[in-house]
Residue, then its C-alpha position, 0 to 999 in steps of 0.5 A: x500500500x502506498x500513500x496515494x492509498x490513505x490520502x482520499x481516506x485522510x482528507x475526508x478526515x481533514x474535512x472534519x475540521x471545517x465541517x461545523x457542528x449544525x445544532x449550535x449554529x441553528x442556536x445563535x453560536x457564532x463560533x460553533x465547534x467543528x465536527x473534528x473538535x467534538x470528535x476530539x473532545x468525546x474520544x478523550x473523555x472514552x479515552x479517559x473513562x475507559x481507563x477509569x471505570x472499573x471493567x476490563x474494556x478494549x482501549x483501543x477499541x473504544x478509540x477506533x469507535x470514538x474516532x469513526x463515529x462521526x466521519x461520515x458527517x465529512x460528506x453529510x455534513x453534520x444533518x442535525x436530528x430533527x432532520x434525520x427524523x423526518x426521514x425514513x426509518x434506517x435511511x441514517x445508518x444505511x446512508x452512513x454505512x455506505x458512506x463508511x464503505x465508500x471512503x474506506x475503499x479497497x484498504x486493507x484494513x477495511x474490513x476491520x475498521x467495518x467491523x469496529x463501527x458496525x459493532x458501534x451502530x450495534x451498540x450491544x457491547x459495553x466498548x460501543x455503549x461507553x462511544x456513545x455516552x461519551x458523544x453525550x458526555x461531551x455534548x452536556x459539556x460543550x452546552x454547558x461552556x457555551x452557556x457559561x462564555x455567551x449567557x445562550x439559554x436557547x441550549x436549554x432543549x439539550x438538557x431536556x432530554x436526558x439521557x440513559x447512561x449504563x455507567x456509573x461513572x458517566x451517569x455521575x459526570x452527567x450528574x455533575x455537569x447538570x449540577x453545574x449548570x444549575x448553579x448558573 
């Protein structure tokens, strides 16, 4: 394999850093984080907790899962929720497999990047449920600095919906952030 190879692969991921996050825009952030930034922000806090909680979990598949999850946002840009919702069932997760299939192309190592995000649409083992706790976790925390550096409570809705954590550990990071926000 040679450069040429990786390079289409890698450029989607470059892309992530000028693709920016749609749901804080639509909220009157001028400066809305980029997907890249959030990708970073969620896979250190799974780097982090994958380390701190107390079960024998894949590090390295946690990462990997942490690192794909949004790269499809690349060609899709990032369609908040509310739009995917109005789509048909499934169209999500076949339009983003296709999209995986796509810019993973003839790499030998496809296969087993496939195998890593299928398993996180899965979401059965705890490696793909701490992913996308992470991906809320580093949500509250964005909408929380936010509001803290503009006084925006138009994020309030973020907060509205809690969400079901399976971990102690980022149930109590949850806990703490909404603590934090209330006494705002």
């Amino acid at each position: 394999m040679n450069s040429s190879d990786l390079l289409p692969l890698l450029l989607y991921g470059n892309q992530l850093k000028r693709t920016k996050r749609t749901g804080w825009m639509q909220r009157g952030i001028v400066n809305a984080e980029s997907v890249a930034a959030h990708s970073y922000g969620m896979a250190f806090i799974a780097f982090v907790l994958a380390e701190a909680i107390d079960e024998p979990l894949d590090v390295q598949a946690v990462l990997i899962m942490a690192i794909l999850h949004d790269l499809p946002e690349a060609l899709t840009t990032d369609i908040p929720t509310p739009t995917w919702k109005l789509l048909p069932d499934n169209v999500k997760p076949d339009v983003e497999a296709s999209i995986m299939q796509l810019m993973l192309g003839g790499l030998p190592f496809k296969e087993r990047l496939l195998g890593y995000w299928e398993q996180l649409e899965e979401n059965e083992t705890a490696e793909a449920r701490l992913v996308h706790e992470c991906d809320k976790l580093d949500m509250y925390m964005q909408a929380l600095m936010y509001e803290k550096q503009t006084g925006n409570r138009q994020l309030a809705e973020f907060w509205e919906n809690e969400t079901a954590f399976t971990f102690v550990e980022t149930q109590e990071l949850y806990d703490e952030l909404a603590n934090l926000r209330q006494k705002e």
